[in-house]
C-alpha positions as YAML, in Angstrom:
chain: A
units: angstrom
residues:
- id: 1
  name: UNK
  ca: [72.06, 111.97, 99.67]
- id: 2
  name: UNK
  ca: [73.38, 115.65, 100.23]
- id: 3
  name: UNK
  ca: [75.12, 114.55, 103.53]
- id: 4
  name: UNK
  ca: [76.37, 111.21, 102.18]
- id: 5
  name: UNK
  ca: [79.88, 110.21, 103.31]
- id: 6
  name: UNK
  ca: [81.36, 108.01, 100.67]
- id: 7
  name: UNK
  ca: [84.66, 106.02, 100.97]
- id: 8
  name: UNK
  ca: [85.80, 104.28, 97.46]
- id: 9
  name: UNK
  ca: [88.56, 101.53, 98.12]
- id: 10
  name: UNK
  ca: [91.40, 102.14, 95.64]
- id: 11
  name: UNK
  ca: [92.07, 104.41, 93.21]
- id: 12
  name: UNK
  ca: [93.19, 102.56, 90.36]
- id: 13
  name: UNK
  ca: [91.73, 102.49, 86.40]
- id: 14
  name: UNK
  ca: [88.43, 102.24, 87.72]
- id: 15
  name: UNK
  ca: [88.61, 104.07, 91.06]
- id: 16
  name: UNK
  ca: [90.35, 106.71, 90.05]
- id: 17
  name: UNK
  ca: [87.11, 107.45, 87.34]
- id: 18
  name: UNK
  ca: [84.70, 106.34, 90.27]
- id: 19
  name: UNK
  ca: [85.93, 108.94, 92.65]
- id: 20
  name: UNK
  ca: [85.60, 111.93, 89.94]
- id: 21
  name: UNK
  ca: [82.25, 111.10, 89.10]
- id: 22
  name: UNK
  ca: [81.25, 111.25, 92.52]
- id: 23
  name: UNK
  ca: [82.73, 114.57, 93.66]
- id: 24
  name: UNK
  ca: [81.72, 116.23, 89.98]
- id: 25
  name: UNK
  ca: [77.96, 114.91, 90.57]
- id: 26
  name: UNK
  ca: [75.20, 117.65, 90.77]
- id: 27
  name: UNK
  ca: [74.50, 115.95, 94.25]
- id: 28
  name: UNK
  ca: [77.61, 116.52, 95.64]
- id: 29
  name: UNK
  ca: [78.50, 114.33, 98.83]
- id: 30
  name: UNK
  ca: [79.80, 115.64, 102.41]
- id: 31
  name: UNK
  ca: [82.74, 114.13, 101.61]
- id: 32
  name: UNK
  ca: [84.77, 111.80, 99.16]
- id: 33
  name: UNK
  ca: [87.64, 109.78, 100.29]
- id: 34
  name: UNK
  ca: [89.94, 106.72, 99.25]
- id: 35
  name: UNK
  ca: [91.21, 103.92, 101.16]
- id: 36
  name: UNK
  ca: [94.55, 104.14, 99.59]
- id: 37
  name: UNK
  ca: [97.77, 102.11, 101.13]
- id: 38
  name: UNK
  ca: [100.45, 104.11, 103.24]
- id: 39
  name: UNK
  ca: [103.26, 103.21, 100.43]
- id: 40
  name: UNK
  ca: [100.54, 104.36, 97.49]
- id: 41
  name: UNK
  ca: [100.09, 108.00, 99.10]
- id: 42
  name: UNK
  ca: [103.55, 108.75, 99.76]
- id: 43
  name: UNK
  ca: [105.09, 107.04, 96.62]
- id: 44
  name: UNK
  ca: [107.66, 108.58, 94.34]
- id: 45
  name: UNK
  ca: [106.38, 107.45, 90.78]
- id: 46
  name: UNK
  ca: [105.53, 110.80, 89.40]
- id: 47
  name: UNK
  ca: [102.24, 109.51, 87.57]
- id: 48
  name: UNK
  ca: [101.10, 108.20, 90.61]
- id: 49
  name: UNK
  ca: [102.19, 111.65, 92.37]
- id: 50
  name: UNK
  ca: [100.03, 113.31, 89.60]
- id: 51
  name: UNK
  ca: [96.84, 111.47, 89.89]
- id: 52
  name: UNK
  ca: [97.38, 112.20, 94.02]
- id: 53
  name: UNK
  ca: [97.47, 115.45, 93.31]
- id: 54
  name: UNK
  ca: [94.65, 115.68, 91.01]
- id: 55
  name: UNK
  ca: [92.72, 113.54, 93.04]
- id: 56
  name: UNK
  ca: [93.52, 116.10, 96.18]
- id: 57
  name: UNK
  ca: [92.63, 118.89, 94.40]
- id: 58
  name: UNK
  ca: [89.03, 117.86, 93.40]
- id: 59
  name: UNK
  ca: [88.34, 117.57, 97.10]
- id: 60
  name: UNK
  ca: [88.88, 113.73, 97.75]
- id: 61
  name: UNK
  ca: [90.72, 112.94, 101.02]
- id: 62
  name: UNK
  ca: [93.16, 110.38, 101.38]
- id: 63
  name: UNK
  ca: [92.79, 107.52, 104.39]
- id: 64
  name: UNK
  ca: [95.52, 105.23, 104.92]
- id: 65
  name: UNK
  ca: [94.90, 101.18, 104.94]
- id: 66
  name: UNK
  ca: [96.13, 98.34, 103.60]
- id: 67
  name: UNK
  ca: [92.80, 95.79, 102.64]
- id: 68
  name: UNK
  ca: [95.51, 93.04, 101.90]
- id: 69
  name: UNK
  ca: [97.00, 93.75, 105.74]
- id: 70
  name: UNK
  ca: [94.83, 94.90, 107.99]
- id: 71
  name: UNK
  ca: [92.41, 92.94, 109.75]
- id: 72
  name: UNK
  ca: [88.67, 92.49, 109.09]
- id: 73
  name: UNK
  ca: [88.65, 94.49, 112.38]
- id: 74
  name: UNK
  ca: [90.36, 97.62, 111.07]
- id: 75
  name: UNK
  ca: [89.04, 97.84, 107.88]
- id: 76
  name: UNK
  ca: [85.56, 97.97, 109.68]
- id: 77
  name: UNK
  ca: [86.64, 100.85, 112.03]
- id: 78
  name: UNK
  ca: [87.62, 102.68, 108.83]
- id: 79
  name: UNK
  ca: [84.67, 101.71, 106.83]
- id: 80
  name: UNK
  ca: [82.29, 102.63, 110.23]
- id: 81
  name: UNK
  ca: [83.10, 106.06, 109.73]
- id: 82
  name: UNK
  ca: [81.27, 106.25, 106.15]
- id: 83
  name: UNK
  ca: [77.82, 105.20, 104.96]
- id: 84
  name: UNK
  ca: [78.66, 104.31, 101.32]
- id: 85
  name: UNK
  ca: [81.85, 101.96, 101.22]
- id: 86
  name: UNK
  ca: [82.47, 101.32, 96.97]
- id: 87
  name: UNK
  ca: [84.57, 98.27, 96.75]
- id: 88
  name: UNK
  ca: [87.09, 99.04, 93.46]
- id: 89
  name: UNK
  ca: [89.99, 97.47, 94.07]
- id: 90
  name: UNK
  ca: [89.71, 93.95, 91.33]
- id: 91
  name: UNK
  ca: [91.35, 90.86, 91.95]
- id: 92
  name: UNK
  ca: [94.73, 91.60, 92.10]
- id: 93
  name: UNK
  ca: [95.10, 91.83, 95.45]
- id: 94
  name: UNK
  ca: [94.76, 88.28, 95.84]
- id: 95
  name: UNK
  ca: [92.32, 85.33, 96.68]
- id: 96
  name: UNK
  ca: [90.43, 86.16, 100.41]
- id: 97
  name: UNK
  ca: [90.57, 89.97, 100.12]
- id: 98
  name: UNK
  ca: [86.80, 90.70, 98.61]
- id: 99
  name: UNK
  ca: [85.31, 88.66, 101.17]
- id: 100
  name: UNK
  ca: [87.17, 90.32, 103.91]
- id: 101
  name: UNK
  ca: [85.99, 93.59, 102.85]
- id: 102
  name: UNK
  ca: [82.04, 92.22, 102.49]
- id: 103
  name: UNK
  ca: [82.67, 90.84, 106.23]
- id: 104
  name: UNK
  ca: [84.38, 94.08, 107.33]
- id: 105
  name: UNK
  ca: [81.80, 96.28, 105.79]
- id: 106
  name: UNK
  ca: [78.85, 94.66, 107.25]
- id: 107
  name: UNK
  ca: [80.59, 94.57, 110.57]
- id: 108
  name: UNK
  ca: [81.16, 98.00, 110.62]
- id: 109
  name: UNK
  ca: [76.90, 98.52, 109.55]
- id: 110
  name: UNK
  ca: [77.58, 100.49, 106.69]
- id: 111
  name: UNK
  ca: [74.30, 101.35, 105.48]
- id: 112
  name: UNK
  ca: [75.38, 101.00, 101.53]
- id: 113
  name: UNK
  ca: [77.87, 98.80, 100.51]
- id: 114
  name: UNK
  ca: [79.09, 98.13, 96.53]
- id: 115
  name: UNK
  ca: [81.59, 95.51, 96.46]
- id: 116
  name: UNK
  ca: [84.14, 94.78, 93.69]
- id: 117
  name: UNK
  ca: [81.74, 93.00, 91.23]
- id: 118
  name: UNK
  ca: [82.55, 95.49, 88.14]
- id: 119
  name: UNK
  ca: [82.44, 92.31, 85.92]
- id: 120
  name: UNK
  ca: [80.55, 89.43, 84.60]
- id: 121
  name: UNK
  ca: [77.05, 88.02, 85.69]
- id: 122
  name: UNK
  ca: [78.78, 85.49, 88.58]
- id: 123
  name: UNK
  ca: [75.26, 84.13, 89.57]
- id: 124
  name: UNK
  ca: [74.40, 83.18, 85.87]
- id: 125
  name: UNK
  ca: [78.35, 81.75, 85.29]
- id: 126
  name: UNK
  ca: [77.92, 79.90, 88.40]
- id: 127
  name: UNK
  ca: [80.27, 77.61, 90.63]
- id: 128
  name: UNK
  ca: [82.72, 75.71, 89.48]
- id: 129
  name: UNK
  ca: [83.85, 77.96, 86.35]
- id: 130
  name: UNK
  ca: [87.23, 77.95, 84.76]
- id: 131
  name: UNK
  ca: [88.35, 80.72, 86.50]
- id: 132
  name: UNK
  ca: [88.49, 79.98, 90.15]
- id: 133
  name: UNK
  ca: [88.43, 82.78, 91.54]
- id: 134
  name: UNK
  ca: [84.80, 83.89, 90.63]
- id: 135
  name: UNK
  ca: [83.51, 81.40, 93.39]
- id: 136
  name: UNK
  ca: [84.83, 83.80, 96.11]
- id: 137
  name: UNK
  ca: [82.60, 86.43, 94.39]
- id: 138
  name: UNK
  ca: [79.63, 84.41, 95.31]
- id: 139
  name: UNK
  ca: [80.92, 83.80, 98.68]
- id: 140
  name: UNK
  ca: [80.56, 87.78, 98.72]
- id: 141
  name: UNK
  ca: [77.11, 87.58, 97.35]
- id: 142
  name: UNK
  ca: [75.95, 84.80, 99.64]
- id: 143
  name: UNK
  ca: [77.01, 87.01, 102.54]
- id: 144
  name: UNK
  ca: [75.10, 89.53, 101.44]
- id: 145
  name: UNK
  ca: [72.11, 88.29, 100.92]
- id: 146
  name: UNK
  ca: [72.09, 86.42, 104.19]
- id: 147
  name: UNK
  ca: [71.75, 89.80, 106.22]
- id: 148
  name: UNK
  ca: [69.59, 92.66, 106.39]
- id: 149
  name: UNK
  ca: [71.01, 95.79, 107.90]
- id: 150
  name: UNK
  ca: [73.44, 96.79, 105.21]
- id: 151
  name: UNK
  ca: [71.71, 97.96, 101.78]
- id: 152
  name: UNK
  ca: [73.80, 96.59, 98.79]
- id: 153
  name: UNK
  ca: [73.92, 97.13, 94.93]
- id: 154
  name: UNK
  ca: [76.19, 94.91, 92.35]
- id: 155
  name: UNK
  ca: [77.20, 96.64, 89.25]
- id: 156
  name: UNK
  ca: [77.18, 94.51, 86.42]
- id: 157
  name: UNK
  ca: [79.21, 96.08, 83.71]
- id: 158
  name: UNK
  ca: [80.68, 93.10, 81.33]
- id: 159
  name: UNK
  ca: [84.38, 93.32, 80.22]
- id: 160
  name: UNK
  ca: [86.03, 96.39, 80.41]
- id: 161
  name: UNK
  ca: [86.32, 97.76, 76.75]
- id: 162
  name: UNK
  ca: [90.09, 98.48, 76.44]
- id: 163
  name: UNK
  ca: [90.39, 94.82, 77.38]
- id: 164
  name: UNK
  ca: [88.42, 93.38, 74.63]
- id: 165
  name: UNK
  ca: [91.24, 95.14, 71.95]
- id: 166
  name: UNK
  ca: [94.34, 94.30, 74.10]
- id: 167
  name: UNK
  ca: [96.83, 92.28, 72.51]
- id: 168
  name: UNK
  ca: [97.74, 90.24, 76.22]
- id: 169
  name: UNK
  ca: [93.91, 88.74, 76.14]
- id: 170
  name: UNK
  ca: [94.38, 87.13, 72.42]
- id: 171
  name: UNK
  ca: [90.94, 88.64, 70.86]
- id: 172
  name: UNK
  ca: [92.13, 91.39, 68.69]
- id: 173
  name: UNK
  ca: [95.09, 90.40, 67.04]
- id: 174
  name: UNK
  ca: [96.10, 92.68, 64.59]
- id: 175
  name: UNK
  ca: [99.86, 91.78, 64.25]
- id: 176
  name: UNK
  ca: [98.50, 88.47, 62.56]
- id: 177
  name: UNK
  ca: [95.31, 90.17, 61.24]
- id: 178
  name: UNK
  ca: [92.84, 87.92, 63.04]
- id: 179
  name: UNK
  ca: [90.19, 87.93, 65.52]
- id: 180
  name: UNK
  ca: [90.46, 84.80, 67.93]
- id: 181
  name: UNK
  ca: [86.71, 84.47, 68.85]
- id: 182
  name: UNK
  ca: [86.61, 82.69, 72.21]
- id: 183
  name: UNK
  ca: [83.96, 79.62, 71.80]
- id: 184
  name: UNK
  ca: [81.92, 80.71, 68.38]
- id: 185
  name: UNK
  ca: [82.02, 83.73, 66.38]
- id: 186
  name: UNK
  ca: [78.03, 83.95, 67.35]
- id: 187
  name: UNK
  ca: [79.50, 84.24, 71.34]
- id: 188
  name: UNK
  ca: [78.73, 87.73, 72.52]
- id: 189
  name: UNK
  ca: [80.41, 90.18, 75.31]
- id: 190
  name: UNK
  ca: [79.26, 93.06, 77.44]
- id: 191
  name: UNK
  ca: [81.83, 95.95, 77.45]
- id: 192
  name: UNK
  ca: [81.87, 99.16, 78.81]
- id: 193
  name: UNK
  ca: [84.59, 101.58, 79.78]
- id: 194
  name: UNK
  ca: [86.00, 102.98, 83.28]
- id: 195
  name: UNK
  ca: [84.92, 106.49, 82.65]
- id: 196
  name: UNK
  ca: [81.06, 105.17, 81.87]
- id: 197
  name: UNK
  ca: [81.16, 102.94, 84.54]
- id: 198
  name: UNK
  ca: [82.47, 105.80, 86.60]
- id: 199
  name: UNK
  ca: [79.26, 108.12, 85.63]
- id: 200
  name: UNK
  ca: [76.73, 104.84, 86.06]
- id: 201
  name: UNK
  ca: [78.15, 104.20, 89.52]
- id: 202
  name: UNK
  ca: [78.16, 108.17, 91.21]
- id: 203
  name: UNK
  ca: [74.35, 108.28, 89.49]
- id: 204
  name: UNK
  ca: [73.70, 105.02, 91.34]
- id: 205
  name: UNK
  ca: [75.30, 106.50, 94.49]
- id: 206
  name: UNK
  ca: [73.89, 109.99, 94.45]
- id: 207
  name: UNK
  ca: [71.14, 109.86, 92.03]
- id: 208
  name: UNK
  ca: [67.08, 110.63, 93.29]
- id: 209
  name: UNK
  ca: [66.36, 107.21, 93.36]
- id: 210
  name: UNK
  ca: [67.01, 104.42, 95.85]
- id: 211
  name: UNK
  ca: [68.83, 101.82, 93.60]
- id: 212
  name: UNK
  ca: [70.25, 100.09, 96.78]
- id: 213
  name: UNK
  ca: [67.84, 97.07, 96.32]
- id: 214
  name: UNK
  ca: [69.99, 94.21, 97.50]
- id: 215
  name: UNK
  ca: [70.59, 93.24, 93.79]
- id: 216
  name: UNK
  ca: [72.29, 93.32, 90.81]
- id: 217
  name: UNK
  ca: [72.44, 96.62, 88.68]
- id: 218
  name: UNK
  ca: [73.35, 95.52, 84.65]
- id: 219
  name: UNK
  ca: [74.68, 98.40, 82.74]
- id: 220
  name: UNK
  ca: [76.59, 98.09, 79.18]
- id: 221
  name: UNK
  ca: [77.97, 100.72, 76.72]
- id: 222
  name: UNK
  ca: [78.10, 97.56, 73.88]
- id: 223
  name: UNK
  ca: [77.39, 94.08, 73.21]
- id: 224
  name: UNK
  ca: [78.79, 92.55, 70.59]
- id: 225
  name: UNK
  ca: [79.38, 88.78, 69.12]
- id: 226
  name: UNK
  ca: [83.16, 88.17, 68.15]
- id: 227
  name: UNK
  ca: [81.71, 87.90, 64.49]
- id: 228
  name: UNK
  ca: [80.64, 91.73, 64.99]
- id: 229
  name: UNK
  ca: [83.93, 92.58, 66.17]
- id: 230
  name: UNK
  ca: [86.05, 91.16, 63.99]
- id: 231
  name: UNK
  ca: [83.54, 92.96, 60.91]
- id: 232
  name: UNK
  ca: [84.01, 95.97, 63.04]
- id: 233
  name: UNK
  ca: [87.79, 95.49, 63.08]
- id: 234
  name: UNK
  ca: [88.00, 95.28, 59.74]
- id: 235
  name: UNK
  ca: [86.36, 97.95, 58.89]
- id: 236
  name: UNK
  ca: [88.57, 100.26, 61.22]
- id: 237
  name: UNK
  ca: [91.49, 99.47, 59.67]
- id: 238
  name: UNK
  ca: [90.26, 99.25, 55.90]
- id: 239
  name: UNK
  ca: [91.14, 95.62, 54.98]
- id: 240
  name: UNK
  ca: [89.98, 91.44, 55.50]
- id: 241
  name: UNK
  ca: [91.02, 89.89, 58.71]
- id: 242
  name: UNK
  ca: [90.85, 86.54, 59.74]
- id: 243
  name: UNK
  ca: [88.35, 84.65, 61.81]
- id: 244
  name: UNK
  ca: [89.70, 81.62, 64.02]
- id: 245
  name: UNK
  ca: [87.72, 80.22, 66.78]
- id: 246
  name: UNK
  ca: [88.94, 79.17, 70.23]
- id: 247
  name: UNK
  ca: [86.49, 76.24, 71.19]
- id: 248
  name: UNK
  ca: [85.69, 75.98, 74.38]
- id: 249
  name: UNK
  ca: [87.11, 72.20, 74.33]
- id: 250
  name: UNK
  ca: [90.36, 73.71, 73.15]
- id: 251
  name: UNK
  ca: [90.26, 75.85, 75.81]
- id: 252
  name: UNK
  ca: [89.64, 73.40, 78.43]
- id: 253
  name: UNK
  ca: [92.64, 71.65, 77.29]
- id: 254
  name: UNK
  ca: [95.00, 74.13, 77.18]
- id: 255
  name: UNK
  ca: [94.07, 75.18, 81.06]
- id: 256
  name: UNK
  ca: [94.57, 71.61, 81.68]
- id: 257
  name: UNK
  ca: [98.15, 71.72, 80.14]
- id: 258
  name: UNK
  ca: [98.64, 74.83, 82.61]
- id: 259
  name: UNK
  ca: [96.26, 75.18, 85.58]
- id: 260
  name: UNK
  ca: [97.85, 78.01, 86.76]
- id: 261
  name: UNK
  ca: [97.85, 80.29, 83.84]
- id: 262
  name: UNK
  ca: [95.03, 83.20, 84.09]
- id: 263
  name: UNK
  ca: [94.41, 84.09, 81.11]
- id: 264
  name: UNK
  ca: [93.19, 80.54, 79.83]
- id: 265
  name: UNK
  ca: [91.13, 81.08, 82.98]
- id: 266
  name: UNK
  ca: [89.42, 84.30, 81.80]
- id: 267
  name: UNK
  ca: [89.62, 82.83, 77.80]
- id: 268
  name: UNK
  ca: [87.33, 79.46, 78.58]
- id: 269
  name: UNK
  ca: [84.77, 81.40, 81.43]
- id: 270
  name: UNK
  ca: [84.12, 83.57, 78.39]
- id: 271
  name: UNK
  ca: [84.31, 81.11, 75.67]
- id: 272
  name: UNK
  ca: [81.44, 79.28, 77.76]
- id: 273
  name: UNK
  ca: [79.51, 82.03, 76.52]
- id: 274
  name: UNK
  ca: [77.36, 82.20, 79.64]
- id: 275
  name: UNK
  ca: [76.48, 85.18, 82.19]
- id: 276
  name: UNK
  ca: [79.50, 87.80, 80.07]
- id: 277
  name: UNK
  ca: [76.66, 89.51, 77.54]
- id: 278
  name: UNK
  ca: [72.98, 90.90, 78.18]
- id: 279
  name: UNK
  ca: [70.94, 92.65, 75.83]
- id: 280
  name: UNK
  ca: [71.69, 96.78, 75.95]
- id: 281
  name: UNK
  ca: [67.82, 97.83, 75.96]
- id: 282
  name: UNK
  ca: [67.55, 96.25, 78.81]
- id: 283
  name: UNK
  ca: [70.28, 98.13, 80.91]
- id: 284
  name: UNK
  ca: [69.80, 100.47, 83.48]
- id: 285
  name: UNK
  ca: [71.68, 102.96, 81.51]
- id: 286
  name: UNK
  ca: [69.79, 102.95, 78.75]
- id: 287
  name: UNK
  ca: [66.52, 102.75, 80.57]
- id: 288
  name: UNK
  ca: [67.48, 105.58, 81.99]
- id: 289
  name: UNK
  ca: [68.83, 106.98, 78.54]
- id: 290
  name: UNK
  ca: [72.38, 107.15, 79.71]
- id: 291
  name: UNK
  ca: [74.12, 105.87, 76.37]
- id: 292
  name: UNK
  ca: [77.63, 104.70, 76.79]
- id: 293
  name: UNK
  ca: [80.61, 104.54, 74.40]
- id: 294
  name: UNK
  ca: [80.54, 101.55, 72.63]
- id: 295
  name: UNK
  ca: [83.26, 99.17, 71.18]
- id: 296
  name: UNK
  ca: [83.40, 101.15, 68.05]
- id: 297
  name: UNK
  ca: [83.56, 104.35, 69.81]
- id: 298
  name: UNK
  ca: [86.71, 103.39, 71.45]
- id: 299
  name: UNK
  ca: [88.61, 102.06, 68.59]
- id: 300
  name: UNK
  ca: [88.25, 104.99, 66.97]
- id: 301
  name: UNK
  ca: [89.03, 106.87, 69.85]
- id: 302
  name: UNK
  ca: [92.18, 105.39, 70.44]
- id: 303
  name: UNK
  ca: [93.05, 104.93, 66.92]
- id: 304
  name: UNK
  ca: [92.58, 101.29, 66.02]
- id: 305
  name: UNK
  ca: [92.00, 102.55, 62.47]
- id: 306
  name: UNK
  ca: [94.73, 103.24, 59.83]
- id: 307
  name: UNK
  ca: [96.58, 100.37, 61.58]
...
C-alpha cells in the first residue's frame, strides 16, 4: 500500500475530505492527486482558491480533465497512470458520466477502482425507483461485476447527515416546527458525514487489510426513524414539534404532477423505505470500532439547539 498511487475525481464536499484523509493516513501513499477541471484549478472564487491552496499544500497534485468532456478514451489514459481511481464526483454532472468513468477505469486496468456510490443500497432499492437516475448506478455495478481484472469496493454510507437537517429536502422544518417524515414516522435513514466518510474511505484504501472484494462496503455514523428525529429535534431546541407524514402515495402523486422535479425524486425513493437504513452494529466501522458522529452529534455541532 506504501507505493500506492491514488487519483480521487473531484474535490468537492466529499472529495475534498476524501483527499485529506488519504494524504494524513499513517500509510501514506506515493502520491495523491485530483482530477480537477482546467476552469476549477485556475478559477478566481477565492474559497475555491483557498481549498486549492490547502489542498496543494498537504501534498495533493492537481491533474487537469474534464469527466463531463473528455472521452472514455482520455479519462482512461489519465486514470492508467494510477492504481486506485476514487470516483467522488455525485450526480451533478449529469446522466451518462458514472458509467463513463466505470468504462474508462476498467479500460485503463486500474487495479482498484471506487466509483461514486457514496449513497443508498441501489441493489436493495432496485430498478425502476422514483428517482431515475439510480438505474445508471446499477449499470455501473453490472459492469463491474461482469469483469475480473479490476478489484472494486462500493461504499455504502446512507444520506449525508447535513442533508437530513436541510431546509431544501423538507425533513427538518423548523420555521413551521415540524418534522415531515417521508413514508411513516417508523421509516428509518442511514446518515453519516463527509469528514467520517472521508476517514472510512482512506482506511479502506490504505488500511492492512484487502477490503477490495468486488462488493459493497456499509458504513453509518447513525440510523434513525423520522419518529427519532423529530424526538431528537425537539429536544435540541427545548420545545414540541409537529409530526406530519409524507405517504409514499402522496408522494407518488406529487412526482406525477411534476416528473421533472428532483427532490420528489429523492422524497418518494426514501419514503419507500427500502435499501436507505441498515442496522449500525453491523457496519464496517463499527466492526472495526470506528464510531462516527451521529445525527445528534451534528445538530449540536452546528447549533440546531436554542433555535
Amino acid at each position: 500500500m506504501a507505493s500506492s498511487k491514488i487519483l480521487v475525481i473531484g474535490a468537492g464536499e466529499l472529495g475534498f475530505q476524501v483527499l485529506h484523509a488519504l494524504v494524513s493516513h499513517p500509510h501514506q501513499p506515493a502520491s495523491v492527486g485530483v482530477l480537477l477541471r482546467p476552469g476549477r484549478i485556475d478559477h478566481l472564487n477565492p474559497s475555491k482558491q483557498q481549498q486549492n491552496a490547502i489542498l496543494q499544500e498537504i501534498g495533493v497534485h492537481f491533474v487537469q480533465g474534464d469527466i463531463v468532456e473528455d472521452s472514455e478514451q482520455k479519462l482512461s489514459a489519465i486514470f492508467a497512470g494510477y492504481d486506485t481511481v476514487i470516483g467522488c464526483t455525485g450526480f451533478v454532472s449529469g446522466t451518462g458520466v458514472q458509467a463513463k468513468i466505470a468504462r474508462a477505469a476498467l479500460l485503463a486496468q486500474v487495479s482498484r477502482f471506487i466509483p461514486w456510490q457514496f449513497g443508498v443500497d441501489y441493489d436493495a432499492i432496485g430498478r425502476g425507483s422514483p428517482q431515475d437516475i439510480f438505474d445508471e448506478q446499477l449499470d455501473v455495478r453490472d459492469l463491474l461485476r461482469s469483469q475480473s481484472h479490476t478489484k472494486w469496493a462500493i461504499v455504502s454510507t446512507g444520506m449525508f447527515t447535513s442533508f437530513l437537517f436541510e431546509p431544501s429536502f423538507g425533513v427538518v422544518d423548523l420555521k413551521n416546527q415540524r418534522v415531515n417524515a417521508l413514508g411513516s414516522l417508523a421509516n428509518r435513514v442511514t446518515v453519516t458525514t463527509p469528514e467520517d466518510i472521508g476517514k472510512f474511505t482512506a482506511e479502506i484504501v490504505l488500511g492492512k487489510e484487502d477490503l477490495f472484494q468486488n462488493r459493497p462496503i456499509f458504513v453509518g455514523g447513525d440510523t434513525i426513524s423520522y419518529e427519532g428525529l423529530a424526538q431528537l429535534v425537539e429536544r435540541l431546541i427545548g420545545r414540541p414539534i409537529a409530526r406530519n407524514v409524507l405517504t409514499a402515495k402522496a408522494m407518488q402523486a406529487a412526482l406525477a404532477q411534476d416528473p421533472h422535479n428532483s427532490l420528489l425524486k429523492y422524497q418518494a425513493v426514501f419514503g419507500q423505505g427500502r435499501g436507505v437504513a441498515w442496522d449500525l452494529p453491523r457496519t464496517w466501522n463499527r466492526q472495526c470500532g470506528m464510531p462516527a458522529e451521529t445525527a445528534e452529534d451534528w445538530a449540536q455541532r452546528h447549533g440546531l439547539e436554542g433555535m
